[in-house]
C-alpha positions in Angstrom: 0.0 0.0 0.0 2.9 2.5 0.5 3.3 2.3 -2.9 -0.2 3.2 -4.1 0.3 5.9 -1.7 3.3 7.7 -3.2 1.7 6.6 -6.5 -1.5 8.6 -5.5 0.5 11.4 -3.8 2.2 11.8 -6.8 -0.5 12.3 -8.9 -2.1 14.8 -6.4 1.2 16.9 -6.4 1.2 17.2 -10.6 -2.5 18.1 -10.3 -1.6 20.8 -8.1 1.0 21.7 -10.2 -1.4 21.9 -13.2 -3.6 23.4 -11.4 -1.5 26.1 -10.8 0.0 26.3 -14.6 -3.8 26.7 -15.6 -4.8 29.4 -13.4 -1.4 31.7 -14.8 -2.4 30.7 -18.3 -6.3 31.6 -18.3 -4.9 35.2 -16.4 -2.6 35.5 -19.2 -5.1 35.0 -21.5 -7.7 37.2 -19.7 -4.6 39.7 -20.2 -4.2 39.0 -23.6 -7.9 39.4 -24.6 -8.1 42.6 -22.9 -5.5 44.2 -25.1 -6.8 42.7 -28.0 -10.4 44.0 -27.1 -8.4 47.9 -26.9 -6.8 47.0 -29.9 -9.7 46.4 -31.8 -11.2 49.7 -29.9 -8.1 52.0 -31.6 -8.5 50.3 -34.9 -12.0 51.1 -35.2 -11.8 54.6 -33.7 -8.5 55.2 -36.1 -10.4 53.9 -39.1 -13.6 56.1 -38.7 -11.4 58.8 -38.4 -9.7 57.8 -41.3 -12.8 57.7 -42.8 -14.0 61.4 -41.4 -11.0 63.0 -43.3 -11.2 60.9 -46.6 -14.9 62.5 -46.7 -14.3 66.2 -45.5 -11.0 65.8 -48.0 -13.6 64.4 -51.2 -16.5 67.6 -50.3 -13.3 69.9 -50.5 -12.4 68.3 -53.8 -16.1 68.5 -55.0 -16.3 72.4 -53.9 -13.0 73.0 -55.9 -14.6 70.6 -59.2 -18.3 73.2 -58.9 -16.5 76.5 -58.3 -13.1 76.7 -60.2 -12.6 73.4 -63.1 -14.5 73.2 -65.4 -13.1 70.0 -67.0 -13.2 67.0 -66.6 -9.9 66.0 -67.0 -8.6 68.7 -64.2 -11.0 66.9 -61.8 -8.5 63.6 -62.7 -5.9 65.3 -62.1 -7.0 67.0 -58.9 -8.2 63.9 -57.6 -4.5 62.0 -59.0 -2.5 64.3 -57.2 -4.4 64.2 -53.6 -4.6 60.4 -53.8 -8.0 60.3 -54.2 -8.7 57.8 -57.2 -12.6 57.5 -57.8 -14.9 57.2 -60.9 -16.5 60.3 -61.9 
């Protein structure tokens, strides 16, 4: 029976041990998620900024194509040279 018994303690020690090893990993993970979560949260604030100046930059081009070019082609170019590349 001492056998079984160091056997059994043993197996009760590793347990512990994973027990432990688990509990650090699902706090690291917690950890990791939480960044990801504010990751995500800058990504979508920086992109709908992003997206904020693309438009304002597009009405100034479309005030500049109504009041002062007249053709076309000068619209192409306008829109070339600001890196704005759209169908008209």
């Amino acid at each position: 029976m001492t056998e079984n018994n160091q056997i059994l303690q043993a197996i009760l020690e590793l347990s512990s041990k994973m027990d432990v090893k688990f509990t650090e990993l699902s706090e690291r993970i917690d950890k990791l998620e939480l960044r990801f979560d504010l990751l995500e949260q800058k990504v979508d604030k920086n992109h709908q900024t992003i997206l904020n100046k693309l438009d304002q930059v597009e009405y100034r081009i479309g005030v500049l194509a109504d009041e002062y070019i007249t053709v076309k082609a000068d619209v192409k170019k306008l829109k070339k040279v600001t890196g704005i590349y759209s169908d008209l």
